[in-house]
Rosetta silent file (secondary structure, phi, psi, omega in degrees, C-alpha in Angstrom):
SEQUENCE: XXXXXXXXXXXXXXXXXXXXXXXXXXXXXXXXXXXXXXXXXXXXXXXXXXXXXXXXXXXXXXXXXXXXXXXXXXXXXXXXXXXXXXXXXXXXXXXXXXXXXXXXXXXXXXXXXXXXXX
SCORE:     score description
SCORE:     0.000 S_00000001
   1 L     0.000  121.560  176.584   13.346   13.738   26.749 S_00000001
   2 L   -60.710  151.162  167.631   14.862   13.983   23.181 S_00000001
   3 L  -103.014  111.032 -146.451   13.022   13.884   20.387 S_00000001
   4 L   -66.640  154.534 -160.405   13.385   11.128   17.953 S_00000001
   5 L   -73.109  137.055  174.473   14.420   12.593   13.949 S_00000001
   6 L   -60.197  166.676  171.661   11.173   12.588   11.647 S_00000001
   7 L  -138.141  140.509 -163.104   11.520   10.751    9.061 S_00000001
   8 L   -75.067  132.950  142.086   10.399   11.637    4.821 S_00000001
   9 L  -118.251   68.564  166.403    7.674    9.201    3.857 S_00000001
  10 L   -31.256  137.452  168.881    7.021   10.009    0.235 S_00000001
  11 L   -87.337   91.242  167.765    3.739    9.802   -1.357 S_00000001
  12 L   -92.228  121.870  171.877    3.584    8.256   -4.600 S_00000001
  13 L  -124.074  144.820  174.860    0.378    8.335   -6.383 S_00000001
  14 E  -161.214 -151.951  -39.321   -0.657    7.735   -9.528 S_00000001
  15 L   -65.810  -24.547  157.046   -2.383    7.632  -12.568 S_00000001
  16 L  -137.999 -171.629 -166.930   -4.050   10.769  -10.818 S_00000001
  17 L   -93.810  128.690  166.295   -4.660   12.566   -7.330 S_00000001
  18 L   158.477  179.787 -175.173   -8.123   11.367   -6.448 S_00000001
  19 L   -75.853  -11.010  173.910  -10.036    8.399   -4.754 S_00000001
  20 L   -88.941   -1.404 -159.054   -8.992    5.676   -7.907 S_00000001
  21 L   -68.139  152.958  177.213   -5.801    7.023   -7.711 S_00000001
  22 E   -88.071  144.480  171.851   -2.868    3.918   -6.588 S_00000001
  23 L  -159.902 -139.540  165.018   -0.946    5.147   -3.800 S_00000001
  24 L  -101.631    6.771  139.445    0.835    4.069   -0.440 S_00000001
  25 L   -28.215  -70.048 -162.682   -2.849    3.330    1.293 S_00000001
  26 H   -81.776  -33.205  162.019   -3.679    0.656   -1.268 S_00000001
  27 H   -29.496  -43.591 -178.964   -0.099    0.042   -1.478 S_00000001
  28 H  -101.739  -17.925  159.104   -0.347   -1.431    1.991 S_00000001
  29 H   -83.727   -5.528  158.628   -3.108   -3.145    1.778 S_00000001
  30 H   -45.760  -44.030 -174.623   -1.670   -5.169   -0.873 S_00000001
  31 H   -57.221  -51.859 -150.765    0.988   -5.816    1.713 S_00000001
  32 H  -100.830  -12.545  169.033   -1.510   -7.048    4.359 S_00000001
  33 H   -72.403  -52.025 -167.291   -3.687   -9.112    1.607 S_00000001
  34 H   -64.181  -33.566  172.884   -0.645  -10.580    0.651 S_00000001
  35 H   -54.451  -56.561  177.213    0.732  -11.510    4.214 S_00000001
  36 H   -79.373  -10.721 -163.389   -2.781  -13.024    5.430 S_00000001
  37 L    25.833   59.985  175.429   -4.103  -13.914    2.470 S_00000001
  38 L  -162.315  113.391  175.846   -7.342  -12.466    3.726 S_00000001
  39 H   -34.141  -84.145  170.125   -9.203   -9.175    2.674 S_00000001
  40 H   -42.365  -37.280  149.831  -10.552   -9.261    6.135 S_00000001
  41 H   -45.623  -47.971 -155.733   -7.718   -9.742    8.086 S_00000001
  42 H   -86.911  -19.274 -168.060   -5.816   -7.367    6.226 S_00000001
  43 H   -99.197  -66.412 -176.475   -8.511   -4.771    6.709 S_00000001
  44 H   -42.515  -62.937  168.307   -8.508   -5.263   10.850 S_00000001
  45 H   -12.808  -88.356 -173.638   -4.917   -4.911   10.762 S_00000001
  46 H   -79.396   14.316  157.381   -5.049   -1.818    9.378 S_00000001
  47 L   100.008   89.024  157.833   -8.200   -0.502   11.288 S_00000001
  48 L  -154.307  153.611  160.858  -10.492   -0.273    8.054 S_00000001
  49 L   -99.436  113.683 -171.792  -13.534   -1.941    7.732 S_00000001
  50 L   -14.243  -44.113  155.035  -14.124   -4.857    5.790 S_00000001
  51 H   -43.130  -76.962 -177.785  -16.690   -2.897    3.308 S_00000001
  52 H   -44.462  -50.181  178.499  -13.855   -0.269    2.730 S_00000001
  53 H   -66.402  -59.332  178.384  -10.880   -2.783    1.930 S_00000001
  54 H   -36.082  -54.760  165.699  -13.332   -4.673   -0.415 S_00000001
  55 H   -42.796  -51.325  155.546  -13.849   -1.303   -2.195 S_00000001
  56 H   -34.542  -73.880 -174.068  -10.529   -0.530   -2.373 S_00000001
  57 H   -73.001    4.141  156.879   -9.068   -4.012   -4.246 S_00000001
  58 H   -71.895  -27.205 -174.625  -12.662   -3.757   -6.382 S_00000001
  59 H   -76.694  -43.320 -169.862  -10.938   -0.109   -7.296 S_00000001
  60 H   -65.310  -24.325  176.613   -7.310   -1.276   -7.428 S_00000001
  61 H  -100.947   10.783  156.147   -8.680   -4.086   -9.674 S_00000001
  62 H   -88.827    6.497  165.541  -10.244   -1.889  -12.257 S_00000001
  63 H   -68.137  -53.401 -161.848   -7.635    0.286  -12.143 S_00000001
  64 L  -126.049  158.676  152.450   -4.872   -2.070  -14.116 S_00000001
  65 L     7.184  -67.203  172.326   -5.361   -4.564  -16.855 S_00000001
  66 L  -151.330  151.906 -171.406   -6.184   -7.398  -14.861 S_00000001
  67 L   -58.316  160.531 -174.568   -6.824   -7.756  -11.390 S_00000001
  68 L  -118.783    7.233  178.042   -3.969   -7.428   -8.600 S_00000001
  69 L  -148.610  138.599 -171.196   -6.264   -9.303   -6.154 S_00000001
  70 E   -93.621  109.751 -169.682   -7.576  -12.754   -6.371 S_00000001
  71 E  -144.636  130.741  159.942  -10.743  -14.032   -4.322 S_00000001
  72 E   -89.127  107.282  165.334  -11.982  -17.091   -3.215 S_00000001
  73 L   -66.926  174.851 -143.094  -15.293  -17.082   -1.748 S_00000001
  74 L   -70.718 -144.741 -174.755  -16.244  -18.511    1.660 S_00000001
  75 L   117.026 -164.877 -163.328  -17.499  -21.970    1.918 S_00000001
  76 L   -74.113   -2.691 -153.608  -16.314  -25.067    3.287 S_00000001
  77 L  -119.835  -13.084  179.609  -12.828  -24.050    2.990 S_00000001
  78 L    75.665   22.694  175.481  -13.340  -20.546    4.236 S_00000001
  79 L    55.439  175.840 -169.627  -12.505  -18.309    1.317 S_00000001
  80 E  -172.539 -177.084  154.935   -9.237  -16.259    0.819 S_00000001
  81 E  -177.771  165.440 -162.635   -7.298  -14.021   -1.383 S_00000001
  82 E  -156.423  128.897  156.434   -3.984  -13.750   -2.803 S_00000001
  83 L   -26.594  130.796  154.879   -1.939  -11.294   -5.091 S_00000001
  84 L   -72.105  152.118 -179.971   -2.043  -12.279   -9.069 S_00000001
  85 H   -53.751  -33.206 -175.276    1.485  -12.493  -10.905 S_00000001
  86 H   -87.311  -44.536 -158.887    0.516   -8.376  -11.588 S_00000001
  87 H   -62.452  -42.681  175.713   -0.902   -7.850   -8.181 S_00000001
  88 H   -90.062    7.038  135.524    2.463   -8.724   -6.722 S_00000001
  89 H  -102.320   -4.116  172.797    4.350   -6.688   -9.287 S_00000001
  90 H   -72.246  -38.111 -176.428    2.791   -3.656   -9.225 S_00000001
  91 H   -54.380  -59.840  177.690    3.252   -3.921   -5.359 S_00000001
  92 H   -43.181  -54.998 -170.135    7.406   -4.823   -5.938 S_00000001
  93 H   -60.614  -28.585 -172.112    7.697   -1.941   -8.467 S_00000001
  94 H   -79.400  -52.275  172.469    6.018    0.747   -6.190 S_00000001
  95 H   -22.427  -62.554 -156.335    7.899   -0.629   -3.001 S_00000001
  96 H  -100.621   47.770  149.753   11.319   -0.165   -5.076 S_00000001
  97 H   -96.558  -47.669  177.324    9.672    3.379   -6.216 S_00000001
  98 H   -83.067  -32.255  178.034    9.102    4.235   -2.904 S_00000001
  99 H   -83.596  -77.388  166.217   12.606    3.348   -1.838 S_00000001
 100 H     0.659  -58.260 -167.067   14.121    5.192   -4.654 S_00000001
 101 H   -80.068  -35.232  162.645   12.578    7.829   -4.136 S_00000001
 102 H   -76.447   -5.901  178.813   13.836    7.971   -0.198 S_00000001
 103 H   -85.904  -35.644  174.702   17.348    7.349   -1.339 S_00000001
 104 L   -83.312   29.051 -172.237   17.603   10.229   -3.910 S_00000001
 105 L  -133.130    8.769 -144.774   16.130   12.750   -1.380 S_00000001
 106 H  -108.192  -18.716  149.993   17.851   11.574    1.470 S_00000001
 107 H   -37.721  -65.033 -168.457   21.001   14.233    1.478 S_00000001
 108 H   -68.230  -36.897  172.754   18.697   16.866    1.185 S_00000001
 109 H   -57.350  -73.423  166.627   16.424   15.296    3.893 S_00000001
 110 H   -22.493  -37.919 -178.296   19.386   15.628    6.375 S_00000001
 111 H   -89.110  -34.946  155.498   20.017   18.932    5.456 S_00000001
 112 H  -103.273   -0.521  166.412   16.623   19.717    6.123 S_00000001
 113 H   -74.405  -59.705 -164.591   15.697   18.093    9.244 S_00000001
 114 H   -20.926  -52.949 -172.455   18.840   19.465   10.937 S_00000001
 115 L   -52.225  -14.962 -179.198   16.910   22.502   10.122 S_00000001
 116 L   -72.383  162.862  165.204   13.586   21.723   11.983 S_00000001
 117 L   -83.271  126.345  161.414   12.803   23.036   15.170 S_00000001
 118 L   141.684    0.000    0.000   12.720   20.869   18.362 S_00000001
């Protein structure tokens, strides 16, 4: 059975390497807040626990300016959350950061998978 070609997934992190650091982790939960418009959803999705995503967008929103996550608590209406005008650009800029970044590597990527074993 062949083995299907790896593929580069760049890390972008920033403003440093460390747990406040922004990266593709929080990156994606941005993604899954923004899809479900629900912390908690978005945390089962990705197998995290509901304590842990909540830490996270409390980090990501002390992190920037103003918050990148929105929250409604529960209630009759059942609470929510939703990306702020920054929270969905910082997510757009890192996305087309992250894609950038596989398109100017991606010669070189080629050149070095060939190069892999298997």
């Amino acid at each position: 059975m062949p083995r299907s070609a790896p593929l580069l997934e760049p890390r972008l992190r920033f403003p440093h390497a460390g747990p406040d650091a922004f990266g593709p982790g929080k990156a994606e939960l941005l993604r899954h807040i923004a899809a479900t418009g629900s912390i908690r959803t978005a945390a089962t999705e990705l197998g995290m626990s509901y304590n842990r995503a909540w830490l996270l967008v409390t980090g990501m929103n002390a992190l920037f300016r103003s918050p990148l996550v929105t929250v409604v608590r529960g209630g009759g209406t059942g609470g929510g959350a939703a990306l702020t005008p920054l929270g969905e650009e910082v997510l757009t800029r890192y996305s087309r950061m992250e894609q950038a970044c596989r398109d100017a590597t991606r010669a070189d990527w080629q050149a070095l998978s060939a190069l892999l074993a298997g």
